[in-house]
Residue frames as a rotation matrix with the C-alpha (Angstrom) as fourth column:
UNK 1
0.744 0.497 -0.446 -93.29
0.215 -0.811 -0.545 70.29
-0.632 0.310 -0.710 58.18
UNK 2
0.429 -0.531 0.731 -91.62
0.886 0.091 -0.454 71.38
0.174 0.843 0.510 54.84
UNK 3
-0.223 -0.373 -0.901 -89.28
0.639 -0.754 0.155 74.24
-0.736 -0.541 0.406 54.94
UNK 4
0.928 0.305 -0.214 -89.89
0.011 -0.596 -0.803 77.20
-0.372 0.743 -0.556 52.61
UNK 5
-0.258 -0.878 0.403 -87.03
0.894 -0.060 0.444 77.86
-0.365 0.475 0.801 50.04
UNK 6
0.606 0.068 -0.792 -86.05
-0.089 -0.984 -0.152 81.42
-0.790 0.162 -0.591 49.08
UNK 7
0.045 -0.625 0.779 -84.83
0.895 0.372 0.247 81.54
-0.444 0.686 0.576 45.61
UNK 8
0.256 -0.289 -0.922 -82.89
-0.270 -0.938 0.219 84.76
-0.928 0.192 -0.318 44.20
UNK 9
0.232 0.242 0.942 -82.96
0.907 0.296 -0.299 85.41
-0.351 0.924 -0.151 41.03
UNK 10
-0.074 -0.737 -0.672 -80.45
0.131 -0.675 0.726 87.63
-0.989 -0.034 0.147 38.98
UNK 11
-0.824 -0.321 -0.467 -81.11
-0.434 -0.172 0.884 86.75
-0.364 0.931 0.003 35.64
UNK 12
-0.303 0.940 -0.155 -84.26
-0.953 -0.298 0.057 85.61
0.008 0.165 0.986 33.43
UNK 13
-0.125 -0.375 -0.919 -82.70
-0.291 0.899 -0.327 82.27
0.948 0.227 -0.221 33.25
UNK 14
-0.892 -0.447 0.063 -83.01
-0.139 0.138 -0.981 82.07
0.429 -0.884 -0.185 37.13
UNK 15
-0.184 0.981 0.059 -86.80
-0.880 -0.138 -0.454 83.20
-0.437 -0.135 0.889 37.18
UNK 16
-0.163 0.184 -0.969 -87.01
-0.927 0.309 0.214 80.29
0.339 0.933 0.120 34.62
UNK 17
-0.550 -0.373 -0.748 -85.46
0.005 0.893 -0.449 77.38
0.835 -0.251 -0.489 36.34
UNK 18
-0.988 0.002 0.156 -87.41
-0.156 0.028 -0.987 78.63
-0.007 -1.000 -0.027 39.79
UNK 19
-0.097 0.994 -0.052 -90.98
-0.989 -0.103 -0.109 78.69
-0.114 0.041 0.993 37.91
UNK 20
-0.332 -0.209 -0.920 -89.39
-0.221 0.965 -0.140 74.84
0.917 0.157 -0.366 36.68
UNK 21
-0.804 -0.575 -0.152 -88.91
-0.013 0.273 -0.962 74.07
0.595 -0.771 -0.227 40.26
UNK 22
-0.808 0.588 -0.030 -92.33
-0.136 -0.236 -0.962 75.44
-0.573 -0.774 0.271 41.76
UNK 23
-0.489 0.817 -0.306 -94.60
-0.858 -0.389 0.335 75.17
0.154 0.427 0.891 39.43
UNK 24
-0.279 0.448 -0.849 -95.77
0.019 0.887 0.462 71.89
0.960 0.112 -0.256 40.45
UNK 25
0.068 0.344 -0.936 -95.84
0.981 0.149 0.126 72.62
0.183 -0.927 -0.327 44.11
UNK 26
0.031 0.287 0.957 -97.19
0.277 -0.923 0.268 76.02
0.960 0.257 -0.108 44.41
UNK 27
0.793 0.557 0.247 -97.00
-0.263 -0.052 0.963 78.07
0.549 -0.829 0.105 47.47
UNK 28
0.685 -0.579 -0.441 -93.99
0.694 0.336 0.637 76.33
-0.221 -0.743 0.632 49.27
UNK 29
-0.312 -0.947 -0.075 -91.06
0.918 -0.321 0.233 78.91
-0.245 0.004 0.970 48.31
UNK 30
0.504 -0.130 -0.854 -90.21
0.063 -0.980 0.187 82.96
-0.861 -0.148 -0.486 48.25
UNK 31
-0.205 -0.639 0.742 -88.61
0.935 -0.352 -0.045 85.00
0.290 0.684 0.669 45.18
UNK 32
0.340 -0.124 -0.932 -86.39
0.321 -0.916 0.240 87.41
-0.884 -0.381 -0.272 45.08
UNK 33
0.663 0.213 0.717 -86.23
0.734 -0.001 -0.679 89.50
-0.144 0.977 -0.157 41.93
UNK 34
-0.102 -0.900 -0.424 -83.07
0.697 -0.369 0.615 91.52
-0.710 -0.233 0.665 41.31
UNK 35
0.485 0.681 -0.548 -83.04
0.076 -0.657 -0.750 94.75
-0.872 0.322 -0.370 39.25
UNK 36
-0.211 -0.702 -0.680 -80.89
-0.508 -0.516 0.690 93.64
-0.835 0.492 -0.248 36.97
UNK 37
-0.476 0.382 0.792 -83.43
0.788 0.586 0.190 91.28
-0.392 0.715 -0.580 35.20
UNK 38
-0.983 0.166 0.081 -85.02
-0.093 -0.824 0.559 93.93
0.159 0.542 0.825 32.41
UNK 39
-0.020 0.971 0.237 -88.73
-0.467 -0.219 0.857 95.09
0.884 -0.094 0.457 32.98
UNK 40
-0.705 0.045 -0.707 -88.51
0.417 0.834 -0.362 93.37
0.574 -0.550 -0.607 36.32
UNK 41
-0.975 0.212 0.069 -90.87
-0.176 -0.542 -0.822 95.48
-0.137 -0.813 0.565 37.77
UNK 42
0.033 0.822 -0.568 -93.74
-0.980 0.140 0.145 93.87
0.199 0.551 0.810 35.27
UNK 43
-0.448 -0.420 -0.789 -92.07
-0.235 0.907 -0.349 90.60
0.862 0.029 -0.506 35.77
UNK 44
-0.998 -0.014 -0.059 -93.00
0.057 0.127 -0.990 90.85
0.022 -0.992 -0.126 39.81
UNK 45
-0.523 0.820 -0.233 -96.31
-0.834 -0.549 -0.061 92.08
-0.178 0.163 0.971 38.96
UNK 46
0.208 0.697 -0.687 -97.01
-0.855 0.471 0.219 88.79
0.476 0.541 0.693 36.83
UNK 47
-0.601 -0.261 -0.756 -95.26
0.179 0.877 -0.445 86.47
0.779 -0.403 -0.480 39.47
UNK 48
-0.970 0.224 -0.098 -97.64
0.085 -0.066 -0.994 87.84
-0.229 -0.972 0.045 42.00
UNK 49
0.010 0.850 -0.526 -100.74
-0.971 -0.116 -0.207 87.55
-0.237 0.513 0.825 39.97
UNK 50
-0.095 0.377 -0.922 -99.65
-0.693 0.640 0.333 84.08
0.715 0.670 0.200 39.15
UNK 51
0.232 0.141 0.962 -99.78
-0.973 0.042 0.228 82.77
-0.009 -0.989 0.147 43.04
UNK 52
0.621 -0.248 -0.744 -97.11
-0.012 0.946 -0.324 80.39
0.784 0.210 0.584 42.58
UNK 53
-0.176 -0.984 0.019 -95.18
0.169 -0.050 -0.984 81.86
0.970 -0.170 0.176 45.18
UNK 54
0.052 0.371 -0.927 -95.75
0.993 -0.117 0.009 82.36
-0.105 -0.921 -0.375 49.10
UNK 55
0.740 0.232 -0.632 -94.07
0.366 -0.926 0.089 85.77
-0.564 -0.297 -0.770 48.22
UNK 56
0.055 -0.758 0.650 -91.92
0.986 -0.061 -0.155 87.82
0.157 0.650 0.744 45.63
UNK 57
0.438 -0.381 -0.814 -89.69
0.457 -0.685 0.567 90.40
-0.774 -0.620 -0.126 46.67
UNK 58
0.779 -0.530 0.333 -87.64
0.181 -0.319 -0.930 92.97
0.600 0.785 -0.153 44.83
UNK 59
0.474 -0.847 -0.240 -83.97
0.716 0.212 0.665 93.38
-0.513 -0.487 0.707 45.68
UNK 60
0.903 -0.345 0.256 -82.10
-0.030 -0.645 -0.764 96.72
0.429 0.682 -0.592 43.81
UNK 61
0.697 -0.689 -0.198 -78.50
0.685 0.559 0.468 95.82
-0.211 -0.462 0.861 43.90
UNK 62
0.401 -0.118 0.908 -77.67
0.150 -0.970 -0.192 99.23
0.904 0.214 -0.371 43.21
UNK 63
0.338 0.122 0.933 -78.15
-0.743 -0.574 0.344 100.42
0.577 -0.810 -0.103 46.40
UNK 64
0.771 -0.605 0.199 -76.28
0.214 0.540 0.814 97.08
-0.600 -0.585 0.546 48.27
UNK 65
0.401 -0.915 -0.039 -73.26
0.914 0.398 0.077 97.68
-0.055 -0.067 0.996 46.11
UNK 66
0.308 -0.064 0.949 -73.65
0.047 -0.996 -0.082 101.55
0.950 0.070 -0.303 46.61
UNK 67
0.696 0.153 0.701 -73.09
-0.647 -0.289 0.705 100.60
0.311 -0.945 -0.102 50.45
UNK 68
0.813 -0.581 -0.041 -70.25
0.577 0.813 -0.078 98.52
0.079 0.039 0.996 49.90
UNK 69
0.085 -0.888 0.452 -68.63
0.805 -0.206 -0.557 100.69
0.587 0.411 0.697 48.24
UNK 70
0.638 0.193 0.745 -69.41
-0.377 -0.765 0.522 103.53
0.671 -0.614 -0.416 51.03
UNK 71
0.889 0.040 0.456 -68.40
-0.442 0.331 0.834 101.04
-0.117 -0.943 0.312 53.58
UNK 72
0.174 -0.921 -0.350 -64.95
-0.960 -0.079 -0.268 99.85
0.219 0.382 -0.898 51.60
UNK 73
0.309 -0.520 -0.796 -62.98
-0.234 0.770 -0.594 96.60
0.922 0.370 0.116 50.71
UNK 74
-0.627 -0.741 -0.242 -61.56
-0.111 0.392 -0.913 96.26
0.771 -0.546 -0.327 53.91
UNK 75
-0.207 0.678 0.706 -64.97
-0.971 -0.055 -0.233 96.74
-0.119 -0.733 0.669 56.11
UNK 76
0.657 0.462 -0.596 -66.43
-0.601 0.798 -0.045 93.42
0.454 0.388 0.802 54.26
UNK 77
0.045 -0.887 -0.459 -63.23
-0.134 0.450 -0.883 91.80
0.990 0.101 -0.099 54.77
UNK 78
0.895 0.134 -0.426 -63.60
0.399 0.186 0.898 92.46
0.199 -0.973 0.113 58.55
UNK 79
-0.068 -0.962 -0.265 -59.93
0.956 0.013 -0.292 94.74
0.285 -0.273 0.919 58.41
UNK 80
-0.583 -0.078 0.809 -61.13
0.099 -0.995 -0.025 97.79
0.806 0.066 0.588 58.99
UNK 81
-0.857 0.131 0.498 -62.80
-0.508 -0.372 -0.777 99.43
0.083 -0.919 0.385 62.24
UNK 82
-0.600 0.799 -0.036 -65.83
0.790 0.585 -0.186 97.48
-0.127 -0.140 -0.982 63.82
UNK 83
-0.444 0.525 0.726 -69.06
-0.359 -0.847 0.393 99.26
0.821 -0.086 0.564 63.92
């Protein structure tokens, strides 16, 4: 059995190279669409209308590097207090 590949995608160049990649074998891999590709919310729309994908996520990297910074340089790092 084939495994599934998850491919993130930050830039339009990323969406590009992954539609390269799948578009012959449809179905076998996940995207994950970052908000920092423009209009990405149309973008998901037409990658999930074009069932090339098992599934396409959205990912707002806002809000993970809003909880970094909550959680500080030294949590990440593993120097600061367990939770």
């Amino acid at each position: 059995m084939k495994q599934n590949n998850i491919y993130i995608c930050h830039t339009l160049y990323h969406v590009y190279i992954t539609l390269i990649k799948n578009i012959k074998n449809p179905k076998t891999s996940d995207i994950v669409i970052c908000n920092s590709i423009p209009n990405c919310k149309n973008l998901i729309a037409k990658l999930k209308k074009s069932k090339i994908f098992n599934a396409v996520y959205f990912y707002n990297e806002k809000d993970a590097l809003k909880k970094f910074n909550e959680l500080g340089w030294d949590y990440l790092r593993g120097d600061g207090d367990e939770v």
